[in-house]
Structure formats: structure tokens, C-alpha cells
N, C-alpha and C positions, 0 to 999 in steps of 0.2 A: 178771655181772648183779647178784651183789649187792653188789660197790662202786657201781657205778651208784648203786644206788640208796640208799646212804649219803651218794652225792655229791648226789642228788637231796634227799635231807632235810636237809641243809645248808645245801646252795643255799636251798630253802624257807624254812626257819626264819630265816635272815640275812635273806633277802628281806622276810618279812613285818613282822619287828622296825623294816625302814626305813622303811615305809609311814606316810607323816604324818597322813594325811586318809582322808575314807570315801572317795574317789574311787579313790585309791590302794591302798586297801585292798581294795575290789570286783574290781579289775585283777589283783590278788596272786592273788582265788580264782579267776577266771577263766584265769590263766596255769595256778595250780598243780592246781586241783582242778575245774576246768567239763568237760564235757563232749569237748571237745578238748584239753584242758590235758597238762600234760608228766606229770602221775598216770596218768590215762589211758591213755596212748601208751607208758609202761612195763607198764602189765598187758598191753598187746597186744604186748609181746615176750614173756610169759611163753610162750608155745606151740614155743618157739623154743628152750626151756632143757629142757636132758637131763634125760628121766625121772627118773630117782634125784635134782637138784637141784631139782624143780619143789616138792618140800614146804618145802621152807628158804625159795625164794624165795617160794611165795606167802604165808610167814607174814610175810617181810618188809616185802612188799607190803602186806599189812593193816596192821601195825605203821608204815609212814609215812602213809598214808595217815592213819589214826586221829592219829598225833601232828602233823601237818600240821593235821587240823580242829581240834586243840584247839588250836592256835597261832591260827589265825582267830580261833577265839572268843576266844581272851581278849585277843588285837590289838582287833577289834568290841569290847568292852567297855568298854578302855581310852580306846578314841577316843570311846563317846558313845556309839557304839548301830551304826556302820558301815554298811553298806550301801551304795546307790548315792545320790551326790550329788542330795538333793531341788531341785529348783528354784522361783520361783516367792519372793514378795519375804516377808522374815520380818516374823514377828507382834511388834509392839511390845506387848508385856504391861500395859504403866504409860498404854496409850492408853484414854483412857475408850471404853465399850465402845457401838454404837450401840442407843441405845434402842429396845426393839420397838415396832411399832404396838400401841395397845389397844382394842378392840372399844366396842361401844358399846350400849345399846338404843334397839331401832327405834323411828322415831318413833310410831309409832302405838300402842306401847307404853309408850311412855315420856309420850304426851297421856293415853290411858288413867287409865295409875297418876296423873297430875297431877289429874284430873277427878275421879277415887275420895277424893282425900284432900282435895279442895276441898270435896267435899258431904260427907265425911267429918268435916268440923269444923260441917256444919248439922246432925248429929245421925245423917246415913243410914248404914245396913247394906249391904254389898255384899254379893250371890247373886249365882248363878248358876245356869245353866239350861242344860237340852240342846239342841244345835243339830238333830237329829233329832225333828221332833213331830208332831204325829196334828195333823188336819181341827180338833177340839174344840178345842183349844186354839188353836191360829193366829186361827180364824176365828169357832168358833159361840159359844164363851163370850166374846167379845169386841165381841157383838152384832154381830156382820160378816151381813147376810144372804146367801142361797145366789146370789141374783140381782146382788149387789154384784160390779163389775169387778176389783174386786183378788180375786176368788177363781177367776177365770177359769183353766184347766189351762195356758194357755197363759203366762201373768204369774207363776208359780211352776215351783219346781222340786219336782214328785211322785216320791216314790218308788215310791206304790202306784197305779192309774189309777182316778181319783176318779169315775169315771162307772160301775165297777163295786166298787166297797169302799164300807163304810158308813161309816167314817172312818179316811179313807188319810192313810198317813203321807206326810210331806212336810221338804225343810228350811226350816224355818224362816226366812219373811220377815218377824219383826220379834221385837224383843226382848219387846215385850208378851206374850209366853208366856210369861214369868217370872214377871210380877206376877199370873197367874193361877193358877198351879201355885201359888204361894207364899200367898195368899189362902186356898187352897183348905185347905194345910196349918196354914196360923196362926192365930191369932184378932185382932181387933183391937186396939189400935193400932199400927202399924205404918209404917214409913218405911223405906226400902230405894231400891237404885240396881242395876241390871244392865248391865254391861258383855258386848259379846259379839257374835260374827259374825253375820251375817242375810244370805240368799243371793234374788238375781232375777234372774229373767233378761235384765238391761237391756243394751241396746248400749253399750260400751264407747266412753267418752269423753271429755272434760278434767273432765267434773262428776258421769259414773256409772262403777257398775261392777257387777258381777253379784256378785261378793261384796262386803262393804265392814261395817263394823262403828258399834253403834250403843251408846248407852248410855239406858237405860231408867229412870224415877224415880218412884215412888208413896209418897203419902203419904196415911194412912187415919188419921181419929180423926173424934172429936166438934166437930161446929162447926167444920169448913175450908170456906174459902172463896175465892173468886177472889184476893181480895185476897192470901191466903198463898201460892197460886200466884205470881202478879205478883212479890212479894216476894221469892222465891226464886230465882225466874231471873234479875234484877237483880241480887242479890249477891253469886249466880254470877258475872255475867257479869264482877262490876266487881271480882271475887277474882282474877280467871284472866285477863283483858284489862285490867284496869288501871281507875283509876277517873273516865276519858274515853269508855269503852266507850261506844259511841252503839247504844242498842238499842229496839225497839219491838213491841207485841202487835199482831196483825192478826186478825181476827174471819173462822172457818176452819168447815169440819165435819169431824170424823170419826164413826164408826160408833161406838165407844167412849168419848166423851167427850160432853158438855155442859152448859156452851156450850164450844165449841171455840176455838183460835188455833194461828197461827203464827208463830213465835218468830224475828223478825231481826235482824241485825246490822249494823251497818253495817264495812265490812272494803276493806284497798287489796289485792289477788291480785297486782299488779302495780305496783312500782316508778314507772312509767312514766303508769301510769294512776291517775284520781281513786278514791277507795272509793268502793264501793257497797253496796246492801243486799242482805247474803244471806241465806238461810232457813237456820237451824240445827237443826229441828227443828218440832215437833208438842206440844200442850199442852193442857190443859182441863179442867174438872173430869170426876172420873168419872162414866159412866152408870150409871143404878138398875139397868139390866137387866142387866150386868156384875156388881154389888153379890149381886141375886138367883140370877145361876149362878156365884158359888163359896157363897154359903149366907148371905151378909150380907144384914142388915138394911138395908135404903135410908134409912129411917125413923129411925133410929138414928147411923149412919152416915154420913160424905163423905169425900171426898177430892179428891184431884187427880193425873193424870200427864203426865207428859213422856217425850221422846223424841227422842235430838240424835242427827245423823249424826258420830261421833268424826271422820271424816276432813276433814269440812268447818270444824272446829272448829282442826282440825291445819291445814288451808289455811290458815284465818283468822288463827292465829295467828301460823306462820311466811311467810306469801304466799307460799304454795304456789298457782302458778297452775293446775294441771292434776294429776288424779286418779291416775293414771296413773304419775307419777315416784314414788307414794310405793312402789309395787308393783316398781319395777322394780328396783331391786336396785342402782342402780349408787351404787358407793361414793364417787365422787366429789362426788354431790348428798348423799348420807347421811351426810358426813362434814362438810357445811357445819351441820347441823343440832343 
């Protein structure tokens, strides 16, 4: 038994020295040391060897085995790393490597921030304001009366139910919550713009949505007038559309403004089709009775505010034909943009 197995570590060691490649080499351990290999199959004759030789031979037995695995390894080292032949085509190092995709910001973030830094060169302040707000501010300090349709429970989204709370909270449908919170804290003169989500519950379609985002603009001092209104939206428009912009006031109401307008443009949504005029928004000078519930003097005091839908602005500019794609997420339109 134990020339055997001086023949077996022989044999081994010869064998493994001639092993060219990891193929070859994987094959040596699996002959000499796997599971079924010819190591193996010699401990299972130890049972077989007289009592008094079984200590000799099974030091033996340790002893090749142990001198066997260090011949592996240092064969595997030699070749590169050994193991079993990888498959699968090799990596050319010096090939340039494919550039990753890089992300983008959404459009509607990216019109946003474009619109901030347009009125940002007329002078304006960007706030902001909480999209959660109470009854007062949405509606009653914005001279909204109780009997007026847009406060209907049904035309808003309540948090608190307005037929039993004295002023229930709600989210916010319009960014003019801003410029009244901010009034209320500041003192006059003041010019500011509010970007920011406004929530209805409108039926989903190429030109609404129930959420959708607006950007809000007041401007408060001494001696404003229509005319600085007029002036400003025009400069806008011919800043950020170009200086072809085809735009015009239209004689409107709101509850917080007077005299009131609405602010168009004229715009192509579609390649295919001629432009036309679209509403961007809400405009006018302020009402006294707004002036009078944040604390201002009327007397003293004017101003003017506006109020653009940001997504119509993003149609308008890139002909975006339908509301809808801008929400939806697929990368393939996001990626033209």
C-alpha cells in the first residue's frame, strides 16, 4: 500500500507539471483529487491494510494528498489563475468603452426653472407656499364669496368637510395662496413669483388634469398700473418665445382682480395644424378688498397679479399636443425634449 501510493504521488506530480492550460489543469484535479479521483479510491483501500500498518499508511495518505494540493496550486498560479476554461468572447481592454445613458430634468422642471430666471431678470423673488391650506386663504382673503362656483365641495379637493368646519383645510387650487400668506408677512413693496402644484378635480384630458402646476406673480408698490401689468407680460412672453411671440389681453373677471384679463398666445400644438390662440393664464390689477384682508392700505397701495398654467406654457413651447404625455413617464417622448 505504501509504494502504491509513492507510485500515486509520482504519477501526480509528473502529471500535473505537464498540464498546459486551465482546461488541463481542472482535468489533473478532477483525475487526482475530485471526489471519485484515484486519491480517493486509495483511502478506500485503507480498511483493507493490517491493523499495525493502518498508522503509517494513513500518514501517508495525508502526506500525498496535502503534497498533491500544493502542486495544484502552484500549477493554477503559474498558468494565470487555472480553473475551468471560461467561455464567452474576450474583452478587448483598448476598446472605448460604451458611454452610459445620462438623465435629464423633466420638462416641467426644467420650464419652471426657465420661467423663475426670466422674471428673475424683471426684478421678481421666488417663494413659495404650502400645497396644504385652509378655506381663508384659497378663498375668503382672495375676495372669493361663499356662493361663488369655484368653492363648490365638489370643484375642490377637502381635506376637512366644509359644511361642518369653520375653515376646512383643503389642497390648494391655486397658487394665489402665496401671494396672500406673503402680503400678510411682508410689508410693501414687493414683487415675487410662485411656482408650484395646484390640485382639481378635473376630468383628465389632452388640456386638463387634476393635478398640474402653476406659476403665480404679484407686484405691489406705489403707482402700478395696467399699463406695468401689459408691459410685463409682453417681455415675458417675447424673453422665453422669441421676439415673434404673437400675444394679446382679453377683458375677463376674476374675484381678486380689477379690471381683470386673460392672457393669450397664439401657439402651433401641432406640426400639422395652423396656430392658434391659447389662454396661458389669468391677470389684472389687484382688488382693494384683497389689499384690505392682509392689512394694506388700498389708498396707498396697487398692484397687479398673474397667474400661468406652467404646462401650457411647456405645450406652447415645445408643441406638446396633449397634457397627458407630459405625466406619463415614457422615456422615449422625454428624451426628444
Amino acid at each position: 500500500m505504501l509504494e502504491q501510493l509513492e507510485a500515486l504521488e509520482q504519477e501526480g506530480l509528473s502529471a500535473v507539471a505537464e498540464a498546459s492550460d486551465a482546461g488541463a489543469l481542472e482535468q489533473w484535479r478532477i483525475d487526482y483529487l475530485g471526489s471519485k479521483g484515484r486519491l480517493k479510491a486509495a483511502m478506500g483501500g485503507l480498511k483493507d491494510v493490517p491493523k499495525e500498518e493502518k498508522p503509517a499508511v494513513g500518514q501517508k495518505l495525508n502526506a500525498v494528498k496535502v503534497r498533491l494540493t500544493e502542486a495544484f496550486e502552484e500549477r493554477k498560479s503559474s498558468l494565470g489563475g487555472g480553473g475551468a476554461k471560461k467561455s464567452g468572447p474576450m474583452i478587448d481592454l483598448s476598446e472605448p468603452a460604451i458611454a452610459p445613458a445620462l438623465g435629464r430634468r423633466h420638462v416641467i422642471s426644467r420650464v419652471k426653472a426657465e420661467l423663475c430666471e426670466v422674471f428673475g431678470r424683471m426684478g421678481f423673488e421666488v417663494v413659495h407656499g404650502r400645497e396644504l391650506e385652509d378655506d381663508a386663504h384659497n378663498f375668503v382673503k382672495l375676495n372669493i364669496p361663499p356662493e361663488h362656483p369655484a368653492r363648490e365641495p365638489i370643484d375642490n379637493f377637502y381635506v376637512d368637510d366644509p359644511l361642518t368646519t369653520d375653515e376646512p383645510r383643503m389642497l390648494r387650487s391655486q397658487t394665489s395662496t402665496v401671494q396672500i400668506r406673503t402680503m400678510e408677512s411682508r410689508k410693501p413693496p414687493l414683487r415675487i413669483i410662485s411656482p408650484g402644484r395646484v390640485y382639481r378635480p378635473d376630468t383628465v384630458d389632452a388640456t386638463h388634469s387634476f393635478m398640474f402646476h402653476q406659476l403665480e406673480g404679484l407686484y405691489v408698490d406705489r403707482k402700478v398700473t395696467m399699463v406695468d401689468l401689459k408691459t410685463t407680460l409682453f417681455q415675458f412672453a417675447r424673453a422665453y418665445f422669441g421676439e415673434d411671440a404673437e400675444i394679446r389681453l382679453i377683458p375677463s373677471y376674476f374675484p381678486f382682480t380689477e379690471p381683470s384679463a386673460e392672457f393669450y398666445m397664439k401657439i402651433r400644438l401641432r406640426p400639422d395644424k395652423p396656430a392658434e390662440w391659447v389662454e396661458l393664464g389669468g391677470c389684472g390689477m389687484v382688488d382693494p378688498a384683497v389689499f384690505e384682508a392682509v392689512g394694506y392700505d388700498p389708498e396707498e397701495w396697487t398692484g397687479f397679479a398673474f397667474g400661468f398654467g406652467i404646462e401650457r406654457i411647456a405645450m406652447g413651447k415645445y408643441g406638446i399636443p396633449d397634457i397627458r404625455m407630459l405625466f406619463e413617464n415614457d422615456v422615449r417622448f422625454l428624451s426628444q425634449l
